[in-house]
C-alpha positions in Angstrom: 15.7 28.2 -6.0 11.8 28.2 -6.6 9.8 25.2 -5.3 8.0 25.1 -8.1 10.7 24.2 -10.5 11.5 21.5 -7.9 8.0 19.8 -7.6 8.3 19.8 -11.4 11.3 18.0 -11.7 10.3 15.3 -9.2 7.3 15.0 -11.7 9.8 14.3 -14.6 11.6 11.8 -13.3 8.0 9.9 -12.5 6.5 10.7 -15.9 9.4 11.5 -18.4 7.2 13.8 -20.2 6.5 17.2 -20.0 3.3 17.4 -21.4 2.0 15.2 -18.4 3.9 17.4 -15.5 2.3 20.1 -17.3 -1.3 18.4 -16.9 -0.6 17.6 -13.4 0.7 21.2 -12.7 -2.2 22.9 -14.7 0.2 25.1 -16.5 1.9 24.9 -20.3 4.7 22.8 -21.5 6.8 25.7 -21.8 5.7 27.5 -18.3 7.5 23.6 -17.0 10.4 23.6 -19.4 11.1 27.2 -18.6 11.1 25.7 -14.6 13.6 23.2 -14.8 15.8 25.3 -17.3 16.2 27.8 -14.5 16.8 25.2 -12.2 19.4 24.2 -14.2 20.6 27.6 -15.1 21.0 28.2 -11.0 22.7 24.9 -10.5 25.0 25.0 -13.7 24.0 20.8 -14.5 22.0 19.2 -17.1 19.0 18.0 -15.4 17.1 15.6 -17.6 18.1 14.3 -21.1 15.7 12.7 -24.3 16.3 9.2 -24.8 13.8 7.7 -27.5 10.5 9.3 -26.9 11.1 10.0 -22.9 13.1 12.3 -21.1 15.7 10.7 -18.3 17.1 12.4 -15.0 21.2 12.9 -15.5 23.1 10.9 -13.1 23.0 14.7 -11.1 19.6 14.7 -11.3 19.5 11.4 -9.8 21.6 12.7 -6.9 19.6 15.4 -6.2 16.2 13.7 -6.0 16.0 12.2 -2.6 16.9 15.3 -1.5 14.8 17.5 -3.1 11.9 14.8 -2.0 12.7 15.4 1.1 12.8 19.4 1.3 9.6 19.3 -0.5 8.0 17.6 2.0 9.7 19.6 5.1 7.7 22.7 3.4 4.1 20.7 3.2 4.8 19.6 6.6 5.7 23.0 7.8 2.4 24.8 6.0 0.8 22.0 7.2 1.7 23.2 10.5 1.1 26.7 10.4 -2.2 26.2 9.0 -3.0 23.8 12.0 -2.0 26.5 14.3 -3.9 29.5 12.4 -7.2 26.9 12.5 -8.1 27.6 8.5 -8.3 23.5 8.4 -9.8 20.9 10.8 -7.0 18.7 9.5 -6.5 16.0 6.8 -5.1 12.9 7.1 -3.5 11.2 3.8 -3.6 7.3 3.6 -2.6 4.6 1.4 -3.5 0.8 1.8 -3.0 -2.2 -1.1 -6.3 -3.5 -2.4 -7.4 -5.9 -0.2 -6.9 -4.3 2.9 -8.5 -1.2 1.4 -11.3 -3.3 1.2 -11.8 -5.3 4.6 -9.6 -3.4 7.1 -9.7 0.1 6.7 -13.2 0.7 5.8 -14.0 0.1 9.7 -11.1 1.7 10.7 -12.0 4.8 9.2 -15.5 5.0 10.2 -14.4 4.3 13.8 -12.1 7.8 13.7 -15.2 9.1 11.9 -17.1 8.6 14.8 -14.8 10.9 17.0 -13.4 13.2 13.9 -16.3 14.3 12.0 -14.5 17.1 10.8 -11.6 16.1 9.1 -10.6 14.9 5.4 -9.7 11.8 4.8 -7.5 10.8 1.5 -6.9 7.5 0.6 -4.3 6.0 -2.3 -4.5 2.4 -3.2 -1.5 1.0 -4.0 1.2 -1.9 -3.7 3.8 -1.7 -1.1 6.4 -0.1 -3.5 4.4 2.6 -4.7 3.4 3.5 -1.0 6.5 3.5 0.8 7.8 5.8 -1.7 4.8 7.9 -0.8 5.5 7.8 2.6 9.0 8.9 2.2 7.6 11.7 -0.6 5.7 13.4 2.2 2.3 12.6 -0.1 1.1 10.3 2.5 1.0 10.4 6.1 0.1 7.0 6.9 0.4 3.5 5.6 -1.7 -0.1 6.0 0.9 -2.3 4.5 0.7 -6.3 5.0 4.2 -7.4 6.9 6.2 -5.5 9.4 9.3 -6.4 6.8 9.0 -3.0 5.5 10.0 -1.2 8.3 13.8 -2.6 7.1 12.9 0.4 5.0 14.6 3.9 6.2 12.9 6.7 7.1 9.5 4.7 8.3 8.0 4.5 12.1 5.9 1.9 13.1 2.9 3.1 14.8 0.5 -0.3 15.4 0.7 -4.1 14.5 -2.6 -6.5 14.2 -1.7 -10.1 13.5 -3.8 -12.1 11.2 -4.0 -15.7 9.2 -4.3 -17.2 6.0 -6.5 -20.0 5.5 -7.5 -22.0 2.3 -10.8 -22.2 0.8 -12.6 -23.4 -1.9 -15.9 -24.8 -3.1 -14.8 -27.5 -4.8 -16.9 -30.5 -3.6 -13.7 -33.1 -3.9 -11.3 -31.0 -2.1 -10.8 -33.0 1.7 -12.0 -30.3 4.4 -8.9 -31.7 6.7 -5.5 -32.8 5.1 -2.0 -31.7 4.7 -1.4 -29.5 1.9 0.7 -32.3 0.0 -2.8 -33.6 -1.2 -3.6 -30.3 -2.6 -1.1 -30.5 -5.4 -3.7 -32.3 -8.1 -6.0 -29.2 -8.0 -6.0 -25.8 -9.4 -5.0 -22.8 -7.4 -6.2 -19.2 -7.9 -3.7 -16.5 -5.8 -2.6 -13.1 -5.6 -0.9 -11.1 -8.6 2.8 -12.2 -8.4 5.0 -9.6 -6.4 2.5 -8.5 -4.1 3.3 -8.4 -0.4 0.6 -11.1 0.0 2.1 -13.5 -2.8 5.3 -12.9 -1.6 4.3 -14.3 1.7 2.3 -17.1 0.5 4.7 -18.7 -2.2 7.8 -18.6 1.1 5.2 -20.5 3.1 4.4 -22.8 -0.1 8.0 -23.0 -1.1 9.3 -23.9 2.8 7.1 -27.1 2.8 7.9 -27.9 -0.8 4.5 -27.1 -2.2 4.1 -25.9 -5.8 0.8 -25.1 -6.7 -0.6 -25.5 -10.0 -1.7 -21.9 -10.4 -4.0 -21.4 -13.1 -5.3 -17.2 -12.5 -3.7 -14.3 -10.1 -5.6 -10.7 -9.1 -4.6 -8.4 -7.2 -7.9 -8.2 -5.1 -8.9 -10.6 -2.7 -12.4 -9.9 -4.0 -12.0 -11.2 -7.6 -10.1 -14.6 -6.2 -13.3 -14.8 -3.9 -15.4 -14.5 -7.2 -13.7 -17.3 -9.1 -13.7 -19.6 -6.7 -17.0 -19.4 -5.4 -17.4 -20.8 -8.5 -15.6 -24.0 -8.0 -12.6 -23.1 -10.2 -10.4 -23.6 -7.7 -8.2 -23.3 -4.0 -6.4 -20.0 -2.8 -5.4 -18.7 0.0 -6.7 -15.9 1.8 -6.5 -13.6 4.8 -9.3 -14.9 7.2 -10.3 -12.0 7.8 -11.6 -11.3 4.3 -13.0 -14.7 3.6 -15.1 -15.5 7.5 -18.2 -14.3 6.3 -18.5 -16.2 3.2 -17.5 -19.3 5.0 -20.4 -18.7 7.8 -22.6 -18.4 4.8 -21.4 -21.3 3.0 -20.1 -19.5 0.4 -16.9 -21.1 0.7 -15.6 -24.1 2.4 -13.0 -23.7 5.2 -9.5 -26.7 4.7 -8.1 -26.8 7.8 -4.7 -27.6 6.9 -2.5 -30.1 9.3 0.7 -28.3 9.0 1.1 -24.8 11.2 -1.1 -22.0 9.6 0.8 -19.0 7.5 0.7 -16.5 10.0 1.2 -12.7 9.4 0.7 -9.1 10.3 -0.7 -5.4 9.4 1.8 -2.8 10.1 0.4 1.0 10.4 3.7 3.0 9.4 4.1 6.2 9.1 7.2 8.6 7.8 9.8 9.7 10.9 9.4 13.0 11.1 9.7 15.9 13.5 6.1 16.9 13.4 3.1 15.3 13.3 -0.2 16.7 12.4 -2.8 16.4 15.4 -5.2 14.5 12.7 -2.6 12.4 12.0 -2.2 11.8 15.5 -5.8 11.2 16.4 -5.8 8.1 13.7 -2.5 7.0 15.1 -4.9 7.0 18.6 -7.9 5.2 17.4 -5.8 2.7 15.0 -4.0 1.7 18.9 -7.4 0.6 20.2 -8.5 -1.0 17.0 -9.1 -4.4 16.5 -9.2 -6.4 13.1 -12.6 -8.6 13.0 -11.7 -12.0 13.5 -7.9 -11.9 11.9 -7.5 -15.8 13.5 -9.4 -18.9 12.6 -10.6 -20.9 15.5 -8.6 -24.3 16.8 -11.3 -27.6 16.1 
């Protein structure tokens, strides 16, 4: 059974096209159908099937996958090894993050490991949770920033750091009370995360538990572009502090402190359970242990 024609039917049942695996593999359409015939030739099952325009794993296919996905990445992991121990790398360390935390968090996290790890490559996928857990469990990432320590309900993941942080609300609307319970909020527009994100998830439970439904008028998935609206006095949202403290020193954006008890959170570093562990890998896992999140709580007054 080649690897090849593995990788290339884990790329089907993403794509369900050919013509794309091909792209990705740099090789013909018939050089991948020729794979995944074989495969199926060796493993006497249909494969993959054409339903309208797409092709579709067979319920065998589906079977097989997580496994495959799993012996796949047992062989990177083991040339990863072996290439470790013959020194032809100084190591890489593969890392995914959402948006906003791709943004604030691990820009200073990675120049910190920088410091002390000149040498080795650094890849990073942005992504939502989803996309990155699967990732994890691929073997195409090493390492994971996701918001909430929920995910770890997930199997196959290791939790290798927390930092807790807060949400706060801001705006720059000169109406909006700098100090009241959220209740009073409920005339004015609210701009918030992309619904089904990690980050709306845990806002709308905090909104929802103390019966507060926003009048949401916009949603991005970037803390950035809700920053950029309402700067502009279109409206509230909610925000990590972290990624809204130096627009409020600035006066940017106005802090509300809130009467009720603040949404509180946290940053889980995960990583996939695994026998072995690169030592690049490990060195992040190191630094990310001593690393601190600039100001990830709001001051009490």
């Amino acid at each position: 059974m080649e690897l090849r024609g593995l990788r290339s039917l884990v790329l089907l049942a993403e794509s369900g096209s050919i013509t794309q695996v091909a792209g990705v593999s740099h090789l013909s359409p018939a050089a991948i159908h020729k794979q995944v015939k074989a495969l199926e030739s060796e493993l006497d099952v249909r494969l993959y099937e054409k339903v309208g325009r797409r092709l579709r794993l067979t319920s065998a296919a589906e079977l097989l996958l997580p496994y495959i996905k799993d012996l796949l990445a047992q062989h990177d992991t083991a040339i990863s090894a072996l290439q470790e121990w013959k020194g032809l790398k100084k190591g890489v360390v593969r890392i995914g993050a959402g948006p906003t935390i791709s943004s604030y968090i691990l820009p200073s996290l990675l120049k910190r490991f920088r410091r002390s790890h000149p040498n080795v490559d650094l890849f990073v996928q942005t992504g939502h949770t989803p996309g990155l857990v699967e990732s994890l469990r691929s073997g195409s990432l090493d390492l994971a920033l996701l918001v909430s320590s929920e995910v770890l309900a997930e199997t196959g993941l290791s939790l290798e750091t927390l930092w807790d942080f807060e949400f706060v609300l801001v705006s720059n609307l000169r109406q909006v009370p700098h100090r009241c319970g959220i209740a009073r909020l409920q005339k004015y527009p609210f701009i918030l995360f992309q619904k089904g994100s990690r980050m709306e998830n845990l806002i709308h439970r905090y909104f929802a538990e103390r019966d507060f439904h926003p009048r949401v008028i916009m949603r991005f998935d970037s803390a950035e572009a809700i920053k950029a609206m309402i700067r502009t006095g279109l409206g509230i949202s909610m925000l990590p502090f972290w990624a809204v403290d130096g627009d409020i020193r600035r006066g940017a954006l106005a802090l509300i402190r809130q009467q009720e008890q603040p949404l509180l959170s946290k940053i889980a570093l995960v990583s996939r359970k695994s026998s072995y562990v690169p030592r690049a890998v490990q060195a992040l896992i190191q630094v990310a242990g001593t690393f601190e999140c600039r100001n990830p709580r709001l001051t009490t007054g």
